[in-house]
N, C-alpha and C positions, 0 to 999 in steps of 0.2 A: 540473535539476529535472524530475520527472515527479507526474504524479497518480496515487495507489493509491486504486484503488476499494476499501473496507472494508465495502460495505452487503451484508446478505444479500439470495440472489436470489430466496431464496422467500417475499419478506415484502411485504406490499403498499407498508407505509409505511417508510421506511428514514429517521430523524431526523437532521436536519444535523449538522455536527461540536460546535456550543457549545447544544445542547437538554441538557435535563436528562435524557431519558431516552434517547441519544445509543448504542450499541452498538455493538463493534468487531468482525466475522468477523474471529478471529487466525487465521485461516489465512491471512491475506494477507500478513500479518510476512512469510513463507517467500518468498512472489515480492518485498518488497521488495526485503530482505535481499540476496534473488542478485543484483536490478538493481544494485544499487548496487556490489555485490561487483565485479558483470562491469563496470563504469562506471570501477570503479577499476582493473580489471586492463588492459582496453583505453588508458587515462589513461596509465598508468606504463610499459606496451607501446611505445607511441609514441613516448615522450622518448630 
């Protein structure tokens, strides 16, 4: 389990995950994505 930061960095106020007016930066998808990509390659590397 890791945390992705999703808030923008140029925003003063960056709203928690369950606010109503709550907004995703999806350019973070792309760094999850790998992490997890490289999490499983290393996982399956190993066995």
């Amino acid at each position: 389990m890791f945390r992705l930061g999703v808030g923008y960095k140029e925003r003063i106020i960056n709203h928690p995950l369950h606010h109503p007016q709550f907004e995703v930066d999806e350019s973070a998808i792309t760094t999850g994505v790998v992490t997890m990509a490289y999490a499983a390659y290393k996982y399956w590397l190993s066995k």
